[in-house]
N, C-alpha and C positions, 0 to 999 in steps of 0.2 A: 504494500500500500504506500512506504512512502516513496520507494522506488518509484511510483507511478505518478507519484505527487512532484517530483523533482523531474523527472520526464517533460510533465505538461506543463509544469514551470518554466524548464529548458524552453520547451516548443514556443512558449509564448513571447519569452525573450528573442528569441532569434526572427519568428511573426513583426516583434516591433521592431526593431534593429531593421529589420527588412522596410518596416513602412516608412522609419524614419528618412532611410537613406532614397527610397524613392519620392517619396516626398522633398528632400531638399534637394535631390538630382530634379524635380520638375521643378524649380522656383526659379533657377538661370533660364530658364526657355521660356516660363510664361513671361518674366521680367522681358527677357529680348523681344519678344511676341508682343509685346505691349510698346515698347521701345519701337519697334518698328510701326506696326498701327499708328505709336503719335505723330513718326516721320512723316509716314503717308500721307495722312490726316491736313497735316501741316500744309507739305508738298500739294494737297486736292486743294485747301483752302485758299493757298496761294494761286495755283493757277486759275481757278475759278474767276477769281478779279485780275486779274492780268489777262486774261484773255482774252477778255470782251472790248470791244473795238474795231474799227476797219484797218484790215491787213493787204497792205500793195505785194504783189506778186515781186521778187527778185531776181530767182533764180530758178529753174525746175530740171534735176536731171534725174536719167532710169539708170539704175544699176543691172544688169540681166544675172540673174544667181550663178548660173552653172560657166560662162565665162569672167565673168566680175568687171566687163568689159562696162562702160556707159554707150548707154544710147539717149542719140539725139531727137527725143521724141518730141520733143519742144520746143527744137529753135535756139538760136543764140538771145533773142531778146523776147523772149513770153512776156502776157501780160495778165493782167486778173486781179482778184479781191476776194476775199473770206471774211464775213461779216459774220458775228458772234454778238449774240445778243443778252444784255443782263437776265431774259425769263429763260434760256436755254434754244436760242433758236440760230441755226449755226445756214447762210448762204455762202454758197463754194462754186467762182467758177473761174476756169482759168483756160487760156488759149495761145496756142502755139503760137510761135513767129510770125508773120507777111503772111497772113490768113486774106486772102481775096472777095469778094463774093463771087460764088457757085454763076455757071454758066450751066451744066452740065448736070444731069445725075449723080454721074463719075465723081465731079468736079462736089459735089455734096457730101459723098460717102468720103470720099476723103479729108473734108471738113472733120469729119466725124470723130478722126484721126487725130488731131488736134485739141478737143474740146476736152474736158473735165467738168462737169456743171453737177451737182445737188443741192438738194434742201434741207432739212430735219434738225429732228431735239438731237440736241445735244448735252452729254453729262460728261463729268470730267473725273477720272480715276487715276490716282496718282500721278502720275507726269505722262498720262494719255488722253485724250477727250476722244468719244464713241458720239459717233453720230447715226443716229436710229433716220435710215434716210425714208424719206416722203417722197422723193420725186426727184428723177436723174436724166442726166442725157445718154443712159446707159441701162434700160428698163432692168436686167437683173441684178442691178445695186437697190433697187426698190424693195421695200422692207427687210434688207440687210442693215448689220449694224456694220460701219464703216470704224476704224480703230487707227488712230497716229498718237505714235509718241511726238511728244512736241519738248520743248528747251527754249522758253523765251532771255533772250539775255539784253535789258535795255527795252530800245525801240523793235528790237528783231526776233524773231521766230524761227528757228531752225525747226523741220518737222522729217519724221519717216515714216513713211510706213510697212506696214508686216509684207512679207515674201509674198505675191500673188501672180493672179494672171491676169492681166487690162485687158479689158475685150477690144480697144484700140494700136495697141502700140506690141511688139516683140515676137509676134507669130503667136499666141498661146503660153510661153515659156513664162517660168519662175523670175519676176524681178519684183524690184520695190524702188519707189521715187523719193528723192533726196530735195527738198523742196526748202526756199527760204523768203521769210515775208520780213515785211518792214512796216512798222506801226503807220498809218495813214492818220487815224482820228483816235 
């Protein structure tokens, strides 16, 4: 009997020893876990007021993934705006270089080539803003969420976005656009 009693004594000590140490092995992760959420938090709240404004077009280049080569999907002097509104409403349209008007059919579809145009809410998660789009120059961006990391430093906006395929520009092929705006208003 007391052999049994010192057994489950035993067991019970080594039960807490065990909760203790897991317990303060999770208190470094939730602290980090917490630490990071303020970062975030921070980082959302900041760009949230910094982003709203009209944004003049700069610069716009394609990366293509699988050569890492740029393409010139957009001319040496693009032009455009991105309007971001204080209630969440984000207008995006931008256009390649020495864009003509269409004579032609032909001459339209290849406009088409050139263009970047939506609409939609936008929300901003940590150093990215989603734009839940309404209305595109590209019908299957419609009711997609559109996703860029942005870096405003000052007057200016550096943005990219995630690896895809443009229904205008690269054959189908893996790229993402390297884009740069500059505060207008």
């Amino acid at each position: 009997m007391v052999l049994a009693k010192r057994i489950s004594l035993h067991v019970k000590s080594v039960i807490a020893v065990c909760a203790v140490s897991v317990l303060t092995a999770a208190v470094p992760t939730w602290a980090q876990d917490t630490k990071e959420a303020t970062s975030t938090s921070t980082e959302t709240a900041n760009l949230k007021k910094n982003i709203v404004g009209v944004w003049g077009l700069v610069s716009y280049k394609v990366e293509d993934k699988e050569t890492g080569k740029m393409i010139d999907a957009m001319g040496s002097s693009p032009r455009g705006r991105v309007i971001f509104t204080h209630d969440g409403w984000v207008a995006f349209n931008l256009e390649g270089s020495d864009r003509q008007p269409a004579k032609t059919d032909a001459d339209r579809a290849h406009l088409m080539k050139t263009l970047v145009a939506y609409i939609g809410r936008y929300r901003v998660e940590g150093n990215q803003w989603v734009t839940s789009v309404q209305t595109a120059w590209a019908p299957e961006w419609v009711g997609t969420d559109q996703r860029r990391t942005i870096e405003i430093n000052g007057d200016y906006a550096n943005v990219i976005t995630p690896w895809r395929k443009m229904p205008n520009w690269d054959s189908g092929k893996l790229s993402r656009s390297i884009i740069r705006f500059k505060r207008i208003e």
